[in-house]
KOLKEKE-738289 format. One record per residue: x, y, z of N, C-alpha, C, O in turn. Coordinates in Angstrom, 3 decimals. Example, Ala and Ser with C-alpha at 12.3 -4.5 7.8 and 13.67 -1.06 7.14 Angstrom:
% residues 2
atom n.c1: 13.190&n.c2: -5.690&n.c3: 7.800&ca.c1: 12.300&ca.c2: -4.500&ca.c3: 7.800&c.c1: 13.200&c.c2: -3.300&c.c3: 7.800&o.c1: 14.236&o.c2: -3.319&o.c3: 8.465
atom n.c1: 12.850&n.c2: -2.250&n.c3: 7.080&ca.c1: 13.670&ca.c2: -1.060&ca.c3: 7.140&c.c1: 12.900&c.c2: 0.030&c.c3: 7.870&o.c1: 13.409&o.c2: 1.138&o.c3: 8.039
***
This chain:
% residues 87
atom n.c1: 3.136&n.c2: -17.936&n.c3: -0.149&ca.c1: 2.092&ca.c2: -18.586&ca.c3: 0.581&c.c1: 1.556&c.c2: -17.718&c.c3: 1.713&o.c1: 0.360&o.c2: -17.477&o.c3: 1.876
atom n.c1: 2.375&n.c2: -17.347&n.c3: 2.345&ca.c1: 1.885&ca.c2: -16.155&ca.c3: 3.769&c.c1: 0.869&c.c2: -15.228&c.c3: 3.048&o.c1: -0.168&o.c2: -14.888&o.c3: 3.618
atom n.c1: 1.234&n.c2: -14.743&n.c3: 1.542&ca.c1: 0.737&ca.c2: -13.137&ca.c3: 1.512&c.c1: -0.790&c.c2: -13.827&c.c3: 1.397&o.c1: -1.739&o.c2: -13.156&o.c3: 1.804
atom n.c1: -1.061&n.c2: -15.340&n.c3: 0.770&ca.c1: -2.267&ca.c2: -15.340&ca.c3: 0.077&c.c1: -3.290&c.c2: -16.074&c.c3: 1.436&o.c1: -4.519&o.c2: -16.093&o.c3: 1.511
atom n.c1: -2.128&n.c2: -16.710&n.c3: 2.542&ca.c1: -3.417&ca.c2: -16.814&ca.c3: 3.230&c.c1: -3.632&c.c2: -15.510&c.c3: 4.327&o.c1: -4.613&o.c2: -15.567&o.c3: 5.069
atom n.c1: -2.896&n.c2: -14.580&n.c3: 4.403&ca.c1: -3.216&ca.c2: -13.202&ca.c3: 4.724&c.c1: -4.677&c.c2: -12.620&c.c3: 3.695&o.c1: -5.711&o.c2: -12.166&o.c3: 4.184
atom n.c1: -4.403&n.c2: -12.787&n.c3: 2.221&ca.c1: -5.409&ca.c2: -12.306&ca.c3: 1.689&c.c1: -6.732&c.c2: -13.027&c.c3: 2.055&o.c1: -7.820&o.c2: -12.465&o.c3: 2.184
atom n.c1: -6.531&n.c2: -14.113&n.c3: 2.176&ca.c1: -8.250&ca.c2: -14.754&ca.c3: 2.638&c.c1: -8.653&c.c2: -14.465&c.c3: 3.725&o.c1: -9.825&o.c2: -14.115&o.c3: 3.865
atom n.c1: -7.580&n.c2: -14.556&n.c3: 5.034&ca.c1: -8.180&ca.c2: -14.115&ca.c3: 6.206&c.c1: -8.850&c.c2: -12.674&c.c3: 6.337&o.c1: -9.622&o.c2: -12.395&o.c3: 7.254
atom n.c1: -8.314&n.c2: -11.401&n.c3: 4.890&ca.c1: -9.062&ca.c2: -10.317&ca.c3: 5.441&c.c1: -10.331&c.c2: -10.288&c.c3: 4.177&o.c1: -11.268&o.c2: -9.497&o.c3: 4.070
atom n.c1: -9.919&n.c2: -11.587&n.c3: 3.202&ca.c1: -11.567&ca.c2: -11.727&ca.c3: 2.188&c.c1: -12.587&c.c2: -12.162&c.c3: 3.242&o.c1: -13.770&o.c2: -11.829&o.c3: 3.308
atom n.c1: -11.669&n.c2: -13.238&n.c3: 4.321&ca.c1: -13.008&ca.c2: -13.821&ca.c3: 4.956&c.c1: -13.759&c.c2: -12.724&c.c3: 6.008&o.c1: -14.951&o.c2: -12.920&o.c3: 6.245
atom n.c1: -13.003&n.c2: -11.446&n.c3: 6.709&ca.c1: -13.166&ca.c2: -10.905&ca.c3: 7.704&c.c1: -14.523&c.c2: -10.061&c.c3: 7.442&o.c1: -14.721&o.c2: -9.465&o.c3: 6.383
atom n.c1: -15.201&n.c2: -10.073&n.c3: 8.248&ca.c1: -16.692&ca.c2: -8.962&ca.c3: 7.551&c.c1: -16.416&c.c2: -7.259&c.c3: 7.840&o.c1: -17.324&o.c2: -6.499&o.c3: 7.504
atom n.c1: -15.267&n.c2: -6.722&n.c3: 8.411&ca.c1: -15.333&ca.c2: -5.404&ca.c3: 8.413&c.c1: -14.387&c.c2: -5.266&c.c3: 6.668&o.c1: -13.621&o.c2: -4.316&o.c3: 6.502
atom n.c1: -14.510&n.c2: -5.883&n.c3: 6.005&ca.c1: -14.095&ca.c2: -5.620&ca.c3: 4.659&c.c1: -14.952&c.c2: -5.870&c.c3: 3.654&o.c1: -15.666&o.c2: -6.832&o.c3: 3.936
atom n.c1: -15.217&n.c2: -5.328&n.c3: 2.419&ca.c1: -15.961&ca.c2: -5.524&ca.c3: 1.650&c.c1: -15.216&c.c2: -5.225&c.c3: 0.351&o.c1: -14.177&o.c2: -4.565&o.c3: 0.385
atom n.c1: -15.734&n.c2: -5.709&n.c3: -0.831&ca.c1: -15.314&ca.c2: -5.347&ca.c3: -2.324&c.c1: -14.020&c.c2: -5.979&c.c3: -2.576&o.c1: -13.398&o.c2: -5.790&o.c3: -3.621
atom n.c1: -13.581&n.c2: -6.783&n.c3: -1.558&ca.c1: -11.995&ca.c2: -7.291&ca.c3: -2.079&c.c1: -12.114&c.c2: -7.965&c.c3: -2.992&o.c1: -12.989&o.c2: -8.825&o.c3: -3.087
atom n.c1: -11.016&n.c2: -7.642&n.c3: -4.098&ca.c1: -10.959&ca.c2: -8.165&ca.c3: -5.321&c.c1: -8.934&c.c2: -8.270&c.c3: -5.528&o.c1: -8.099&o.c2: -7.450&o.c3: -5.147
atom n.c1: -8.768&n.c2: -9.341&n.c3: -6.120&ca.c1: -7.513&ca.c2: -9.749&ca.c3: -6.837&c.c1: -7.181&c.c2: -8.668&c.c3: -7.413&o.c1: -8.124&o.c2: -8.019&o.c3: -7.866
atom n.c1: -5.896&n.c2: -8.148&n.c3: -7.583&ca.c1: -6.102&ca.c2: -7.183&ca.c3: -8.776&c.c1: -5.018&c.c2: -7.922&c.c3: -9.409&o.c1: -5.224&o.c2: -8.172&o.c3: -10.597
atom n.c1: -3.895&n.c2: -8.343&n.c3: -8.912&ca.c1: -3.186&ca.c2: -8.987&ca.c3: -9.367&c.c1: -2.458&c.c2: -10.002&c.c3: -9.042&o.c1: -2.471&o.c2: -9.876&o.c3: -7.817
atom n.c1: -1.599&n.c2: -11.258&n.c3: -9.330&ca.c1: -1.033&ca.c2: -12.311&ca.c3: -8.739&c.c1: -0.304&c.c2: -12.753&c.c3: -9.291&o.c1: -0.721&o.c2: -13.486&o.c3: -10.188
atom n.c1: 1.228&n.c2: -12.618&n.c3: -9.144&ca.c1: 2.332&ca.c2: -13.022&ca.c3: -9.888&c.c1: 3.204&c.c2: -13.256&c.c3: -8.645&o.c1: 2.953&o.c2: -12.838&o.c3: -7.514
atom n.c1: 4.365&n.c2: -14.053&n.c3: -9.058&ca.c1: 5.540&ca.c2: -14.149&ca.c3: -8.058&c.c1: 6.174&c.c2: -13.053&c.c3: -8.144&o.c1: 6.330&o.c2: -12.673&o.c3: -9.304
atom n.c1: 6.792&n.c2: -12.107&n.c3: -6.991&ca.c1: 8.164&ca.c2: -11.335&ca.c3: -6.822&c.c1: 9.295&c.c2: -11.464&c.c3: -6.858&o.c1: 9.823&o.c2: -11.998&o.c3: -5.882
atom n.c1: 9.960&n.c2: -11.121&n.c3: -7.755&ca.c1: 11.594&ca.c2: -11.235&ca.c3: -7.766&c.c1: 12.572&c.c2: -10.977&c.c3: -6.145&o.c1: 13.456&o.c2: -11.602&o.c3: -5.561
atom n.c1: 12.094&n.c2: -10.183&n.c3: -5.993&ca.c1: 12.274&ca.c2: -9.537&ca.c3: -4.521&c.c1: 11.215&c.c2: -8.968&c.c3: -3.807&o.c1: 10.264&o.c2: -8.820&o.c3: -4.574
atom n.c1: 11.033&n.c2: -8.692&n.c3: -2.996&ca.c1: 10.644&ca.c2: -7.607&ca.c3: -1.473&c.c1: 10.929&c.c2: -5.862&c.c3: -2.460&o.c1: 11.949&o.c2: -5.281&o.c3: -2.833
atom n.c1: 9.659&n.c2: -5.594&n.c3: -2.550&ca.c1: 9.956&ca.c2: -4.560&ca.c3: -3.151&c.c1: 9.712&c.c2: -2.927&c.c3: -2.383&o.c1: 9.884&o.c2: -1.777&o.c3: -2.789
atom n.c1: 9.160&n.c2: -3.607&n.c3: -0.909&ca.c1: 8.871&ca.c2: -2.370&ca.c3: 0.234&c.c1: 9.421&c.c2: -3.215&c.c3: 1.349&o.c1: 8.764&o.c2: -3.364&o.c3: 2.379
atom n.c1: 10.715&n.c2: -3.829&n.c3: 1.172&ca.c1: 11.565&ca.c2: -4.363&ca.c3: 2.213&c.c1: 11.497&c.c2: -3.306&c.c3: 3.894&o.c1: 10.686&o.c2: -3.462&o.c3: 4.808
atom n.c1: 12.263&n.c2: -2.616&n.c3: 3.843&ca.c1: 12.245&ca.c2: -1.402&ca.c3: 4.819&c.c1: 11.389&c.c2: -0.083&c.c3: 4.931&o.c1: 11.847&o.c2: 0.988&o.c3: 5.329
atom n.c1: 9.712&n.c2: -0.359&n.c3: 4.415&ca.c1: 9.099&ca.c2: 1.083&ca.c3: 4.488&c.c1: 8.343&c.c2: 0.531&c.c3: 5.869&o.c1: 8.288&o.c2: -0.491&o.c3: 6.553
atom n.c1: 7.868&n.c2: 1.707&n.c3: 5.832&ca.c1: 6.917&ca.c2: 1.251&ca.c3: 7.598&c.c1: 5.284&c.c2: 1.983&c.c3: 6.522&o.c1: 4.601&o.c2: 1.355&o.c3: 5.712
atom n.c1: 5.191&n.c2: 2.892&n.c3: 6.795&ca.c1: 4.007&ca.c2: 3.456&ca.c3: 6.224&c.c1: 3.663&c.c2: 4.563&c.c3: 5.777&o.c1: 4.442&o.c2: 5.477&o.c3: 6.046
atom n.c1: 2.478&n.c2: 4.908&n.c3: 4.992&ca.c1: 2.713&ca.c2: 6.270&ca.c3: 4.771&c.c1: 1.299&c.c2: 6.830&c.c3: 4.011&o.c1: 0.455&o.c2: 6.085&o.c3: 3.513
atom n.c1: 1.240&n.c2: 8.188&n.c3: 4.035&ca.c1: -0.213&ca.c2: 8.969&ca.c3: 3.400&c.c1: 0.053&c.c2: 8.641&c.c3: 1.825&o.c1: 1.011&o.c2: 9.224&o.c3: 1.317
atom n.c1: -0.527&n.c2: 7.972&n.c3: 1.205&ca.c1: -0.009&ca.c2: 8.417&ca.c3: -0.469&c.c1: -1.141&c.c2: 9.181&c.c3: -1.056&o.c1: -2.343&o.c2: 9.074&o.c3: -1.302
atom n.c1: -0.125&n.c2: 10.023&n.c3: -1.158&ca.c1: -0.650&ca.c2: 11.584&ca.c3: -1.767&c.c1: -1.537&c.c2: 11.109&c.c3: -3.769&o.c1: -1.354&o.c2: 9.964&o.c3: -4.184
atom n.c1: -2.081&n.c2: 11.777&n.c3: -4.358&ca.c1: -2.587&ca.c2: 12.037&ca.c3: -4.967&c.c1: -1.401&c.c2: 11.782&c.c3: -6.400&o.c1: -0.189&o.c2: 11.905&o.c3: -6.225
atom n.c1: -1.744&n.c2: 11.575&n.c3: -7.181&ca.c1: -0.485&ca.c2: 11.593&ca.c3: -8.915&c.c1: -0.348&c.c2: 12.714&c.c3: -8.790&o.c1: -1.295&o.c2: 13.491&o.c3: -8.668
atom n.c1: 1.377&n.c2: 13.194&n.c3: -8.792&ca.c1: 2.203&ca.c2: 13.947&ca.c3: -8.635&c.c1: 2.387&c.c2: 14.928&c.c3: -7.434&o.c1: 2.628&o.c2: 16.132&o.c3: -7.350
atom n.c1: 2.123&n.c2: 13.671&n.c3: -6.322&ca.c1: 2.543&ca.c2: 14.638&ca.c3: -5.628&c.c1: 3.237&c.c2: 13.939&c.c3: -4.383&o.c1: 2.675&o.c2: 12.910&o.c3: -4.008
atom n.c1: 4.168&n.c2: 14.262&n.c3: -3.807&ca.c1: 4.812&ca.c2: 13.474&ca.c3: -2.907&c.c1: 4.135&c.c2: 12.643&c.c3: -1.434&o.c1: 3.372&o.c2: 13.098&o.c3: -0.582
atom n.c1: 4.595&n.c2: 11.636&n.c3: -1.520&ca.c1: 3.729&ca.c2: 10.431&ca.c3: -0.318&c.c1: 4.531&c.c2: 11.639&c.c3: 0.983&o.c1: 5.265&o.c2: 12.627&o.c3: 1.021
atom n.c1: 3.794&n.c2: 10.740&n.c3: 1.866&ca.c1: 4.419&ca.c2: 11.466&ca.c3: 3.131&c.c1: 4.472&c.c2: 10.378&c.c3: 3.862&o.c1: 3.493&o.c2: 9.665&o.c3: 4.079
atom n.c1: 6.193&n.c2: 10.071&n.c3: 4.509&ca.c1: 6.487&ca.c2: 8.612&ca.c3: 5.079&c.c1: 5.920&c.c2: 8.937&c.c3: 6.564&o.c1: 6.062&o.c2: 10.046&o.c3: 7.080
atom n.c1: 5.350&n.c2: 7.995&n.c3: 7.110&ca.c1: 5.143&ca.c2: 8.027&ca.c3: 8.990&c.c1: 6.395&c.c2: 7.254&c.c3: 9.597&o.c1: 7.394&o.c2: 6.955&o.c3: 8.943
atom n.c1: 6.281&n.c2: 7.097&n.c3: 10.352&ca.c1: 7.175&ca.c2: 6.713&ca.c3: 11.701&c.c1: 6.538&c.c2: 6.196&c.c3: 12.859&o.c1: 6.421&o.c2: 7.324&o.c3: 13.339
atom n.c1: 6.012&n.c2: 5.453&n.c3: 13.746&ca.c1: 5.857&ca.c2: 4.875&ca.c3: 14.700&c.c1: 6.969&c.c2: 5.451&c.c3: 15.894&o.c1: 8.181&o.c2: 5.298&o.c3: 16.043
atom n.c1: 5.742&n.c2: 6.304&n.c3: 16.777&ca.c1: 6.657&ca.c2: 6.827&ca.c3: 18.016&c.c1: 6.019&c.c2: 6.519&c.c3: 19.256&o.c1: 5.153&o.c2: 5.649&o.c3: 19.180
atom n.c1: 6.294&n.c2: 7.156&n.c3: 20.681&ca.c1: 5.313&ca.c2: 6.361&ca.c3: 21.462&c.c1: 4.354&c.c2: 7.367&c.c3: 21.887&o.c1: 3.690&o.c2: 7.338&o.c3: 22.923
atom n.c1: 4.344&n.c2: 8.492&n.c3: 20.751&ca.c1: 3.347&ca.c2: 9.144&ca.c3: 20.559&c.c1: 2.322&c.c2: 8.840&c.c3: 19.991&o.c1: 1.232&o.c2: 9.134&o.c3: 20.483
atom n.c1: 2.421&n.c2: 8.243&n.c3: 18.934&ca.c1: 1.450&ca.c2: 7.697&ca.c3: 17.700&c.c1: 2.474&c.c2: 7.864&c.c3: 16.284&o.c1: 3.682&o.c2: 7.677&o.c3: 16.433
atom n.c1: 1.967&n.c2: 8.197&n.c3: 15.021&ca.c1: 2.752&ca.c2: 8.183&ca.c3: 13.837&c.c1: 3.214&c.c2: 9.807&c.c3: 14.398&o.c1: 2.919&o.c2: 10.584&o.c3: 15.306
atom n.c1: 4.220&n.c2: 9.725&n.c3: 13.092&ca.c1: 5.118&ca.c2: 11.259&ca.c3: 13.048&c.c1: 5.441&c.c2: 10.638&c.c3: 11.447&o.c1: 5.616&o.c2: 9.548&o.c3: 10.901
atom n.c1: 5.376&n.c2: 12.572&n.c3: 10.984&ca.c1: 5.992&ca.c2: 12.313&ca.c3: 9.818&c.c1: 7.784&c.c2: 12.700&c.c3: 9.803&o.c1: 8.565&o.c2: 13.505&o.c3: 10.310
atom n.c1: 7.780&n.c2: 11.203&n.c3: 8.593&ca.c1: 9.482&ca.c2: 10.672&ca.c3: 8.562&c.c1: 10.127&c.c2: 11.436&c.c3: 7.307&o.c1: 9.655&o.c2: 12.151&o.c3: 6.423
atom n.c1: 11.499&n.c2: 10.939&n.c3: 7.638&ca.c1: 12.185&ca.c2: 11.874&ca.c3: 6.449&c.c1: 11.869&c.c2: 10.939&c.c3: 4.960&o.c1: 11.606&o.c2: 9.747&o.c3: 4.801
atom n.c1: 12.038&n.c2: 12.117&n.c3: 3.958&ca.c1: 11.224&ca.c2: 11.775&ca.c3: 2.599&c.c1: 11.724&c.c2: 10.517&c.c3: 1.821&o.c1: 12.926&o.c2: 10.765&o.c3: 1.722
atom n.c1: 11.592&n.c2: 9.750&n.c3: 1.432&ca.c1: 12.478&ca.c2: 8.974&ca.c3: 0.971&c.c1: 11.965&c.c2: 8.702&c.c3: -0.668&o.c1: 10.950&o.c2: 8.984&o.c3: -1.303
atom n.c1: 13.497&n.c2: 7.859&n.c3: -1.028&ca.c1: 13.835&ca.c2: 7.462&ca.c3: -2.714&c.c1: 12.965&c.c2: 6.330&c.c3: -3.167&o.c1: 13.024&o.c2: 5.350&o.c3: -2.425
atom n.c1: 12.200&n.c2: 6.229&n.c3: -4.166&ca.c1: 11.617&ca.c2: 4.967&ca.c3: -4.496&c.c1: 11.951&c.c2: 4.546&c.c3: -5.991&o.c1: 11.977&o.c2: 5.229&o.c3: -7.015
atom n.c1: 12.143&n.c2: 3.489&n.c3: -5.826&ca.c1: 12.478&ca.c2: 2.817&ca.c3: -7.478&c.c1: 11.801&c.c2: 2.742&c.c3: -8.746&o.c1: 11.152&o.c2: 3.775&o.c3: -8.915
atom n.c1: 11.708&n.c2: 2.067&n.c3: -9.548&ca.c1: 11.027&ca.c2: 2.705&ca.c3: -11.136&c.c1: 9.431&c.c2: 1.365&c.c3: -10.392&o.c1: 8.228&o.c2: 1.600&o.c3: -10.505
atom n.c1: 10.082&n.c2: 0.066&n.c3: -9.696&ca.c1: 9.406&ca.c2: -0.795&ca.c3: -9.748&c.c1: 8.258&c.c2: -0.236&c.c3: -8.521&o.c1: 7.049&o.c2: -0.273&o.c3: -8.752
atom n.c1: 8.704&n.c2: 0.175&n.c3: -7.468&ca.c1: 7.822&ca.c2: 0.650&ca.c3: -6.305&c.c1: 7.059&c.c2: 1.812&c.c3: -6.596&o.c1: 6.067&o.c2: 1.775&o.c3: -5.868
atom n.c1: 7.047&n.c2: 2.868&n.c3: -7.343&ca.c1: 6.221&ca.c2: 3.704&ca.c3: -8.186&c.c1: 5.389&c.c2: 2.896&c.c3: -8.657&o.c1: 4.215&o.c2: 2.798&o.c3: -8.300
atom n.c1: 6.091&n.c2: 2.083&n.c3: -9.724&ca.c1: 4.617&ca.c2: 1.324&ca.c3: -10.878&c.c1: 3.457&c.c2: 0.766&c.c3: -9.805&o.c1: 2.266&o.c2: 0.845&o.c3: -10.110
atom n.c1: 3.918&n.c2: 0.160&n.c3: -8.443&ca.c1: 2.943&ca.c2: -0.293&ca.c3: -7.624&c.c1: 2.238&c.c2: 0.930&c.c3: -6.834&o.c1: 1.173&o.c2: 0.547&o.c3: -6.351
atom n.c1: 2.398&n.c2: 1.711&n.c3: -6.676&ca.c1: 2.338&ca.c2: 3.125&ca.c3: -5.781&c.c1: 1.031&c.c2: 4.022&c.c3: -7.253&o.c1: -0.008&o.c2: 4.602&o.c3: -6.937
atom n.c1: 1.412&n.c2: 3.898&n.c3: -8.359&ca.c1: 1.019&ca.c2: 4.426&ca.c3: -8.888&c.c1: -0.874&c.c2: 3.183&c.c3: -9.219&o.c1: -2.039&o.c2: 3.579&o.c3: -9.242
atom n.c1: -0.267&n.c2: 1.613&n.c3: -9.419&ca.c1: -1.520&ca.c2: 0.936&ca.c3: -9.604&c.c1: -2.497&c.c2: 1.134&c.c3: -8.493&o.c1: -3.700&o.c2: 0.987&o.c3: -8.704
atom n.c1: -1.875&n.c2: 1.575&n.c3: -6.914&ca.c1: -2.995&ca.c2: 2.020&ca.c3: -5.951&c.c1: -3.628&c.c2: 3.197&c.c3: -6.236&o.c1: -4.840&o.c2: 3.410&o.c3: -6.205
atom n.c1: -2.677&n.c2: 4.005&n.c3: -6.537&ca.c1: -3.482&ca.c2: 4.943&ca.c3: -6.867&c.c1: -4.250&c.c2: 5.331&c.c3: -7.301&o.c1: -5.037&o.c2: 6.140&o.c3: -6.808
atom n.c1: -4.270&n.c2: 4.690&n.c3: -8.798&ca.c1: -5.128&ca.c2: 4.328&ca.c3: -10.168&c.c1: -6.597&c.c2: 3.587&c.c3: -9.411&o.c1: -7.692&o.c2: 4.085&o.c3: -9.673
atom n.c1: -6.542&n.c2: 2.914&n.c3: -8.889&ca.c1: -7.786&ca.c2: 1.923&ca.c3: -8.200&c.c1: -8.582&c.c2: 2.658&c.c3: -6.879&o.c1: -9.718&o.c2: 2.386&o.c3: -6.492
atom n.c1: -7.620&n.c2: 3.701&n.c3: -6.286&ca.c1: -8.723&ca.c2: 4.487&ca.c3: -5.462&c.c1: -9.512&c.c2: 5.056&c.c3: -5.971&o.c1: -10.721&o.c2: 5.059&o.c3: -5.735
atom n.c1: -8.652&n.c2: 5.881&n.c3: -7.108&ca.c1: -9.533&ca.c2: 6.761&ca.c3: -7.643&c.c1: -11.001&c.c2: 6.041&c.c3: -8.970&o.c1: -12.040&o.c2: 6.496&o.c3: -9.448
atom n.c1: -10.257&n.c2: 4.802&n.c3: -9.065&ca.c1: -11.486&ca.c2: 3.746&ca.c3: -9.668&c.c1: -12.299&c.c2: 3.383&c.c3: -8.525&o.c1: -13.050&o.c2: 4.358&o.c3: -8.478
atom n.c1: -12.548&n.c2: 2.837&n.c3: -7.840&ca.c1: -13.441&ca.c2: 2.582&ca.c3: -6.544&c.c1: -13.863&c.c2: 4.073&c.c3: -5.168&o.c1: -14.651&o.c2: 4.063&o.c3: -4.223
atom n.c1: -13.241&n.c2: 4.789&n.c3: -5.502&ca.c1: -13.567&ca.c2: 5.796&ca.c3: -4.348&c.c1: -13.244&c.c2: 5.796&c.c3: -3.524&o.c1: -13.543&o.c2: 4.614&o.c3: -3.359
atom n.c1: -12.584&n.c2: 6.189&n.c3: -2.154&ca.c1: -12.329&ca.c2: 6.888&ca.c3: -1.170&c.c1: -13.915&c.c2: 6.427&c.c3: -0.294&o.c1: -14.921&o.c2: 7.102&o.c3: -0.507
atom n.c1: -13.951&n.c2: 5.319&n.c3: 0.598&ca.c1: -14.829&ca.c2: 4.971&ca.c3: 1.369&c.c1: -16.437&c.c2: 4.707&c.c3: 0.803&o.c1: -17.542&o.c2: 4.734&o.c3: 1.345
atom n.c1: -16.019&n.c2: 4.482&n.c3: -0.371&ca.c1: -17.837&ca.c2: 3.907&ca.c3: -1.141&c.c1: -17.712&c.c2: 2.530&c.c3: -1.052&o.c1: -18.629&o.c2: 1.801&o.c3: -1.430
***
């Protein structure tokens, strides 16, 4: 319930545009339980984790991701490069 009225509040927000569903199923689990954030790099090539300092971000040490957090890592990916990079 949280994630979907999160999703309307930023369908309803006007500095967003083109939001679309891509998908909607229940989670077995929390499948980015402990990530904070990060650059995701391009297919095949390694994300780069940030860190929150009271500098601003820093990049964090590299970390392990599962078969299931790829498949999602990889469907963003797939959809930037379908919609573009700021079009």
């Amino acid at each position: 319930m949280a994630v979907r009225a999160l999703f309307a509040k930023i369908k309803a927000d006007a500095r967003h545009d083109r939001i679309e569903l891509d998908q909607s199923q229940p989670a077995p689990a929390r499948l980015f339980a402990h990530w904070a954030m990060a650059i995701v790099a391009e297919h095949h090539q390694p994300d780069i984790p940030l860190v929150s300092t009271t500098g601003g971000l820093s990049q964090g040490a590299p970390w392990r991701i599962s078969h299931e957090q790829e498949k999602v890592q990889t469907r963003l990916r797939d959809l930037t490069r379908e919609y573009g990079r700021g079009s």
